[in-house]
N, C-alpha and C positions, 0 to 999 in steps of 0.2 A: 629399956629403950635400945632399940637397933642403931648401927651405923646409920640405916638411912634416912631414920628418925634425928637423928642427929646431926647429920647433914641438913636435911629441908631447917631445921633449927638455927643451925650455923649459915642459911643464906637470908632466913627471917633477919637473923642479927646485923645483916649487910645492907641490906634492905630499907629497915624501917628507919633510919636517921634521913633516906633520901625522900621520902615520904613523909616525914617530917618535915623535910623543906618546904617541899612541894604544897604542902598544908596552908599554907601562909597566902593570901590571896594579894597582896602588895608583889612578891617573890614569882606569884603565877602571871601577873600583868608585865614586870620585866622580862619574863622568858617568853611570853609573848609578843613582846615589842621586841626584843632582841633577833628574836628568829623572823621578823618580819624583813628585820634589815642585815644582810650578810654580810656588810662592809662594817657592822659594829655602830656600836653609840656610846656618846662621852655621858659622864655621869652629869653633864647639866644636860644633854639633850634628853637624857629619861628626865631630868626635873622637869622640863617645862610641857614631855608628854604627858607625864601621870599627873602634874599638878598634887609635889610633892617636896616636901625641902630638903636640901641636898645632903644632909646629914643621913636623914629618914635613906635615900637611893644608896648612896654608898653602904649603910649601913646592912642593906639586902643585899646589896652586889658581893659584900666580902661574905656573907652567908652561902651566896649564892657559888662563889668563885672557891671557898673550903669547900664546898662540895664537888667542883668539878661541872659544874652546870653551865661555868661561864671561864673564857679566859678571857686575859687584857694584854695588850698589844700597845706597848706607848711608841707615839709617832710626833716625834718632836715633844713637845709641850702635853700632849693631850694623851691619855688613855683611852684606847677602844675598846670597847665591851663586848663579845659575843657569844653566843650561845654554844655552848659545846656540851653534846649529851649522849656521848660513846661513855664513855665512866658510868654515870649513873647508871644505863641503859643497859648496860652488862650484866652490872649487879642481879637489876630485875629481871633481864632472861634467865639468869642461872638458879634463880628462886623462880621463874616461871619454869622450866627443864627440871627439876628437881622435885618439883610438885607435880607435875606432868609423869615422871615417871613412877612415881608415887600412886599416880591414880589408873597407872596401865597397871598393876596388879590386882587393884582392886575394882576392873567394870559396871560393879554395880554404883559407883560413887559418878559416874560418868555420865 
């Protein structure tokens, strides 16, 4: 195995725990709502959007927020929730770049 075999392998493994998340269709409806709204949302206002109990939201949000998907922002009393997708989004270009140049040696894989 080459470096750069090894490389596209080392950004596979950077990769797939964010795809992972993303897997989860509860986690893809948050990130949906979330980026719908840029001022953020408390974890009861996603409860009474998804019609979901608030264990269940928080319990995606902290999935969601160790991955970087989301940060929160307490304002007085209440935590706001918002989509944040520079982190993840990094990852996947540098395994999309990596595969990319991977496949400019090889043209016929194009």
């Amino acid at each position: 195995m080459d470096s750069r075999e090894e490389a596209a392998l080392k950004e596979f493994g950077h990769t797939i725990p964010i795809f992972e998340v993303l897997a989860d269709e509860r986690r893809q409806q948050i990130m949906i709502e979330l980026t719908k709204h840029a001022q953020g949302l408390t974890v009861s206002e996603l409860t009474k959007i998804m019609q979901i109990s608030q264990p269940a939201v928080s319990h995606q949000l902290k999935t969601l927020k160790d991955h970087y998907f989301v940060s929160v922002e307490r304002q007085g009393t209440r935590n706001f929730y918002r989509a944040t997708l520079d982190g993840p989004l990094t990852k996947v270009e540098h395994l999309i770049h990596t595969l990319r140049s991977e496949l400019e040696l090889k043209p016929y894989l194009q």
